[in-house]
MINUFI-250038 format. One record per residue (C-alpha): residue number from 1; x, y, z. Coordinates in Angstrom, 1 decimal. Layout:
<atoms>
  nr      u      v      w
 NUM      X      Y      Z
...
</atoms>
This chain:
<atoms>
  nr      u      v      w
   1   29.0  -40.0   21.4
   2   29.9  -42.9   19.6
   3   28.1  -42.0   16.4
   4   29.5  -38.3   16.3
   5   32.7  -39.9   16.8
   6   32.3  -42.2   13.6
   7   31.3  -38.8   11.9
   8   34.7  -37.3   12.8
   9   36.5  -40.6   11.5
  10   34.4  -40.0    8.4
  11   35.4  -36.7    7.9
  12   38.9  -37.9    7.6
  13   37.7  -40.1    4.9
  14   40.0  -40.2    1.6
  15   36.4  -40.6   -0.2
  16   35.0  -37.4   -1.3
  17   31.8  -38.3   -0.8
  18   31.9  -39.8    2.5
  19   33.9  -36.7    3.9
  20   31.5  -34.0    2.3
  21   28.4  -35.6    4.2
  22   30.6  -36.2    7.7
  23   31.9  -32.3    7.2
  24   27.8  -31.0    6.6
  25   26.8  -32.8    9.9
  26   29.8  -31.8   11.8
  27   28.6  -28.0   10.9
  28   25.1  -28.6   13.1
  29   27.7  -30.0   15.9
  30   29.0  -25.9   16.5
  31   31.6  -27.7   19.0
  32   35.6  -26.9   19.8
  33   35.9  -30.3   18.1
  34   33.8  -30.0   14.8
  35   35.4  -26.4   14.2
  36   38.9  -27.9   14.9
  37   38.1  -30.5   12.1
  38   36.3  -28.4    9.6
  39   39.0  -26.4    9.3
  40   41.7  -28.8    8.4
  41   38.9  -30.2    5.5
  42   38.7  -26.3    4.4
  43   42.2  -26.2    4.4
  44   43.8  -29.3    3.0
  45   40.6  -32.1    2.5
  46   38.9  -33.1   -0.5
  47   35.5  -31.7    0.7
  48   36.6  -28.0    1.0
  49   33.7  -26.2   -0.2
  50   31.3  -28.0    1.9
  51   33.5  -27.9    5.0
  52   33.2  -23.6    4.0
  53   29.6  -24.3    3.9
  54   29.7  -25.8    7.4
  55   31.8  -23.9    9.2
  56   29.1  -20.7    7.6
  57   26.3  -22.9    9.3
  58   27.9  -23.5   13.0
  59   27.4  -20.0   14.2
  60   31.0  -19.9   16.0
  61   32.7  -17.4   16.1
  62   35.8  -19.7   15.7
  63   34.9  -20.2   12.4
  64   35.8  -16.7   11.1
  65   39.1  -16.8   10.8
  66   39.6  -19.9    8.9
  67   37.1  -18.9    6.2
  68   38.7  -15.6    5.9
  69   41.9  -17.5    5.0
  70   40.1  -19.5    2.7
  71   39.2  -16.7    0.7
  72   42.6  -16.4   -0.7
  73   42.6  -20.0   -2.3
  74   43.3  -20.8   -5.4
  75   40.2  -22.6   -5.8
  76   37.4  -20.1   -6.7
  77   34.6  -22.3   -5.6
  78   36.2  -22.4   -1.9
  79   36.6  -18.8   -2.2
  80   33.0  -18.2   -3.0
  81   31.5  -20.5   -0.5
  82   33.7  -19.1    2.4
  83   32.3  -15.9    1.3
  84   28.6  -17.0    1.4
  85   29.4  -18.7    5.2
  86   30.9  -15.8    6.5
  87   27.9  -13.8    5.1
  88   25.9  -16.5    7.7
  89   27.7  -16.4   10.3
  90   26.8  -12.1   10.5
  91   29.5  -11.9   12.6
  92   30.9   -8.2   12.8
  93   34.7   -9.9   12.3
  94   33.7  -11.3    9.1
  95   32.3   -7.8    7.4
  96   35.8   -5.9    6.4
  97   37.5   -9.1    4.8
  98   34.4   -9.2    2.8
  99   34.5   -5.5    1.8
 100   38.3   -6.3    0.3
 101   36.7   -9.1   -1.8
 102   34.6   -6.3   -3.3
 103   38.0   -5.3   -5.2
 104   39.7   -9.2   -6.0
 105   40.0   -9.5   -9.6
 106   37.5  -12.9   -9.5
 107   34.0  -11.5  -10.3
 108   32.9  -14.7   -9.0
 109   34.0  -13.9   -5.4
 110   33.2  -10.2   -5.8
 111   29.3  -11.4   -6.5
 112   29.7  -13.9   -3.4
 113   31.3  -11.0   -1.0
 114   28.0   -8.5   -2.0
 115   25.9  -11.0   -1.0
 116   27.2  -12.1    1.9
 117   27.8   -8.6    3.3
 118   23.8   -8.0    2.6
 119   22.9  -11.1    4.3
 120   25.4  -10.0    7.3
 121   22.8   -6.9    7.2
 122   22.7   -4.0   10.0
 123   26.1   -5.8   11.6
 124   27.6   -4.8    8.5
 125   26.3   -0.9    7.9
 126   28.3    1.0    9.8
 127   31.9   -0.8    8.2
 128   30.6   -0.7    5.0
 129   29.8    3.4    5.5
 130   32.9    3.8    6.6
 131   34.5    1.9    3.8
 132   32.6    4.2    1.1
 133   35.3    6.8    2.1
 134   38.0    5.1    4.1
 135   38.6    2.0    1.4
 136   40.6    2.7   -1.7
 137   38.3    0.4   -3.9
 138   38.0    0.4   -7.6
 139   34.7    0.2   -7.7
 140   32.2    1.3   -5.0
 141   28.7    1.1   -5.9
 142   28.8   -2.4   -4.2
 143   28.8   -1.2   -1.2
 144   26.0    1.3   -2.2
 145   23.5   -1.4   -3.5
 146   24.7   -3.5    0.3
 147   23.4   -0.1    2.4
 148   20.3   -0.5    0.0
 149   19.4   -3.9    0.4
 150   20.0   -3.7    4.0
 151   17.5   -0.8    3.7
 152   18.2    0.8    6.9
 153   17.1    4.2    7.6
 154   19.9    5.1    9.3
 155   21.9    5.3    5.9
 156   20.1    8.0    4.4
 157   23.4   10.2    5.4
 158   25.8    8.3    3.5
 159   23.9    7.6    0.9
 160   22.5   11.3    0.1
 161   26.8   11.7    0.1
 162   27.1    9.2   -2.9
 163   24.7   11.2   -4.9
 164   27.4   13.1   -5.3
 165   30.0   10.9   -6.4
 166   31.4   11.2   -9.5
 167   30.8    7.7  -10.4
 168   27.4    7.6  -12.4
 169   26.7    3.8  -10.8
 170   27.0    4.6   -7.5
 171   25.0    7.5   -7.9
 172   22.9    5.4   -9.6
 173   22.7    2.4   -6.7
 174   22.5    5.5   -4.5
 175   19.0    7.0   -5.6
 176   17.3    3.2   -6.1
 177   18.2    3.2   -2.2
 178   16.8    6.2   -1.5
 179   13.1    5.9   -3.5
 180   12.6    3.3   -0.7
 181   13.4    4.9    2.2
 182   10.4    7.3    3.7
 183   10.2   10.7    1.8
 184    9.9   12.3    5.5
 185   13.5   11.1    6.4
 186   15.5   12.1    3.2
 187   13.7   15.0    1.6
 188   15.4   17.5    3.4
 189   18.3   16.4    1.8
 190   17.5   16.2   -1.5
 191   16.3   19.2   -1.1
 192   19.4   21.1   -0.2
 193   21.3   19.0   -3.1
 194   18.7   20.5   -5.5
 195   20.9   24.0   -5.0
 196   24.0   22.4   -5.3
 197   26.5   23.2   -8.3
 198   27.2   19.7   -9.2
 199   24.8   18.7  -12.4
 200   24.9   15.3  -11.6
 201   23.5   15.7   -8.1
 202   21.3   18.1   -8.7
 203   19.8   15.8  -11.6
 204   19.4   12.9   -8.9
 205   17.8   14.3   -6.5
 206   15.5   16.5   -8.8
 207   14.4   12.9   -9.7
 208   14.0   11.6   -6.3
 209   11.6   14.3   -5.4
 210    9.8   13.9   -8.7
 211    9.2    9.9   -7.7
 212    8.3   11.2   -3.8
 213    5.9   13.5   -5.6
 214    4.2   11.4   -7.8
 215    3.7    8.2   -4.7
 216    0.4    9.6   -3.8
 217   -1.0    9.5   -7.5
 218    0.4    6.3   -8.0
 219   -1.2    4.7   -4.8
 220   -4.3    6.2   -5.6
 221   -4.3    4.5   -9.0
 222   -4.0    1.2   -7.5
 223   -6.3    2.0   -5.1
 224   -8.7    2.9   -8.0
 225   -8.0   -0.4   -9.9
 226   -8.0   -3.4   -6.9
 227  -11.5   -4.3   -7.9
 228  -12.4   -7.9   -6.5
 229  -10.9   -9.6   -9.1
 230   -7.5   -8.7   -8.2
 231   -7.7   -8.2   -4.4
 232   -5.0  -10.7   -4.1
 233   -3.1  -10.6   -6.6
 234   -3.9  -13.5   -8.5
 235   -7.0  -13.6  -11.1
 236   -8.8  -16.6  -11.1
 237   -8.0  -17.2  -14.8
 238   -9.1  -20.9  -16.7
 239   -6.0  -21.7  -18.9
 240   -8.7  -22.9  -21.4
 241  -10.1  -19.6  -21.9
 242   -7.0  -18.6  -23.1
 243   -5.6  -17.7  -26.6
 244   -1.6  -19.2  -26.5
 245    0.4  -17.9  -29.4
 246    1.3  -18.2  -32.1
 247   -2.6  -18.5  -32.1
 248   -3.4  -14.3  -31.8
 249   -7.2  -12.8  -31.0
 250   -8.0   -9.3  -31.8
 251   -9.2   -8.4  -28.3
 252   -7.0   -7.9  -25.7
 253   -6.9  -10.0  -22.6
 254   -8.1   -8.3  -19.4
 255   -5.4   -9.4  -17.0
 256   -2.0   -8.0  -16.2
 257    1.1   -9.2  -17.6
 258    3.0  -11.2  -16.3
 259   -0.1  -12.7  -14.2
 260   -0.3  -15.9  -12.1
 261   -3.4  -18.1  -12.1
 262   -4.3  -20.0   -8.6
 263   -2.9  -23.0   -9.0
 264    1.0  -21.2   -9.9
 265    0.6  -21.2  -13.7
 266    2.6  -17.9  -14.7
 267    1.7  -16.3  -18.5
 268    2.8  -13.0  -19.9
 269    0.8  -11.3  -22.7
 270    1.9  -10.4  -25.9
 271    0.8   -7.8  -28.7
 272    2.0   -8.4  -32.5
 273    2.7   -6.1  -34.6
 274   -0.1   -5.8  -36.4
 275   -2.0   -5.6  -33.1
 276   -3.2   -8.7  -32.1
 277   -3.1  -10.3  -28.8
 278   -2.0  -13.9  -27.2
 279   -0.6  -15.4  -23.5
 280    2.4  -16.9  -23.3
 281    2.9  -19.9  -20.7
 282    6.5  -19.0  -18.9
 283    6.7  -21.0  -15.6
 284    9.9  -22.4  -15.1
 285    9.4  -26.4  -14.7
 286   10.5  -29.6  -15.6
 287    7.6  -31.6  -17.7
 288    7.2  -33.6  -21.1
 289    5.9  -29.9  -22.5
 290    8.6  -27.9  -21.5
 291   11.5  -30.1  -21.0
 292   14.2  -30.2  -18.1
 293   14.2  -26.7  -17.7
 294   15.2  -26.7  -14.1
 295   18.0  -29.4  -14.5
 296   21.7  -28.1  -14.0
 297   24.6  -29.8  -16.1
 298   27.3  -30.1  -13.6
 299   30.0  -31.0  -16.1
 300   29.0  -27.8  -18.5
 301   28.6  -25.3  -15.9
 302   30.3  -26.6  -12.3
 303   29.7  -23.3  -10.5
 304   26.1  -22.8  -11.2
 305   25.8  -26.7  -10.1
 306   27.7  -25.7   -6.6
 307   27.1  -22.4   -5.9
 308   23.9  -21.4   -7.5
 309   25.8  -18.8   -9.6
 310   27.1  -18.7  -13.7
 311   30.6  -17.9  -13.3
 312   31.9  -15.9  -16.7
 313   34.8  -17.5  -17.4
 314   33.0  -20.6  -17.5
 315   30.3  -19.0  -20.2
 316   33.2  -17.4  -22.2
 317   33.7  -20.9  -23.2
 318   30.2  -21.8  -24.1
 319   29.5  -21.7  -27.4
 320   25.5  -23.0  -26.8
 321   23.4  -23.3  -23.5
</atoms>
């Protein structure tokens, strides 16, 4: 007791540093207490964002309410990471204050708010439904591409409807959704839109069936190509045996491209014009050969530093990366 109550004194700190680690540890406390304080950080401390981030991992219900006010700050940061919390939280409260985000003028919060509605998942389906027809949004094909990450099946309905919706990207978000979803549990539907008057429907699901159609041939083709070399996915490949451009060979290498050798080394491979053939090393790493490729400058780009995401007012001002 003693030490949690030198972590609420801490969180109280004028130091930023010393509230932002007291406000992270008050989120694994989830009591009437830590909520209590994490809210006045989020609402007038130092360490806002990571009191959002908190009250996201606390799991209380209590902690709705204050991150849903927090996504009208001014600060765009603390609007994004009260969006990513409620997103944790997946509580059902949380799901239509998210849905208005889709339509704030901040694409930074709009990208945060699709997210977190995804990561809310099957709470979320039956709102965001609902809000394809019942919200007077802009744009809607968020909420398509949620209902198709969430992948249920029981959102073949609504999203059969948006194929006929006369916006081309939810239509679009729409029939991605769909070519996951069992060919047993939509076809019917497509189907019927094949004899509808609407082009644009008519054209999508004419597609759908067409990729339905040809799953079979495709599946046998891989079945037809796993030979034990690629039964897991990951040709035992020596890097030395490999031709790195700009050095080319005339003889193309037999391994698929982009491939990953067994100890994580990822290479594409390339063709010239003239037809001649070389790998290309692309892991992502940090090493005297390929610099600081995973480093983040927090004083060029703050939000990708934070939040994990470019925001595009901050690269409308970058002349170089």
């Amino acid at each position: 007791p003693e030490a949690l109550d030198a972590v609420y004194v801490a969180a109280r700190s004028p130091d930023f540093a010393t509230q932002a680690g007291a406000v992270l540890a008050l989120g694994k406390a989830s009591t009437d207490r830590a909520i209590k304080v994490l809210t006045e950080v989020l609402t007038s401390g130092k360490a806002q964002m990571f009191a959002a981030k908190a009250l996201g991992e606390s799991g209380s219900p209590e902690a709705v309410g204050p991150l849903v006010e927090a996504l009208g700050q001014n600060d765009r940061y603390v609007r994004g990471a009260a969006a990513q919390a409620l997103g944790r939280l997946k509580i059902r409260e949380g799901v239509a204050p998210l849905i208005r985000c889709l339509d704030d003028p901040s694409f930074f919060l709009r990208l945060h708010a699709r997210e977190a509605l995804a990561t809310v998942g099957e709470p979320a389906r039956l709102e965001i439904e609902n809000a394809l027809t019942g919200y007077s949004l802009e744009d809607r094909w968020p909420l398509v591409w949620v209902l198709g990450t969430i992948g249920s099946i029981a959102s073949a309905e609504a999203l059969l409807l948006s194929l006929e919706d006369p916006d081309g990207r939810v239509r679009n978000e729409a029939s991605l959704a769909l070519s996951r979803m069992p060919q047993a549990e939509v076809s019917a539907g497509l189907t019927k839109l094949v004899g509808v008057a609407v082009p644009e429907a008519r054209a999508e699901a004419v597609w759908l069936l067409d990729q339905f159609a040809s799953r079979s041939v495709t599946q046998s083709e891989v079945e037809r190509t796993r030979t034990p070399r690629f039964t897991l996915g990951v040709p035992e490949v020596d890097p030395g045996s490999l031709v790195f451009y700009p050095d080319t060979s005339r003889v193309r290498p037999e391994l698929p491209s982009p491939f990953t050798t067994s100890d994580g080394e990822e290479f594409v491979v390339l063709r010239t014009r003239d037809d001649r053939f070389g790998t290309v090393p692309v892991t992502l790493e940090n090493s005297e050969r390929k610099g600081r490729q995973l480093w983040i400058n927090a004083d060029d780009f703050p939000s990708l530093a934070a939040l994990g995401c470019h925001d595009p007012d901050e690269l409308a001002q970058t002349h170089s990366i």
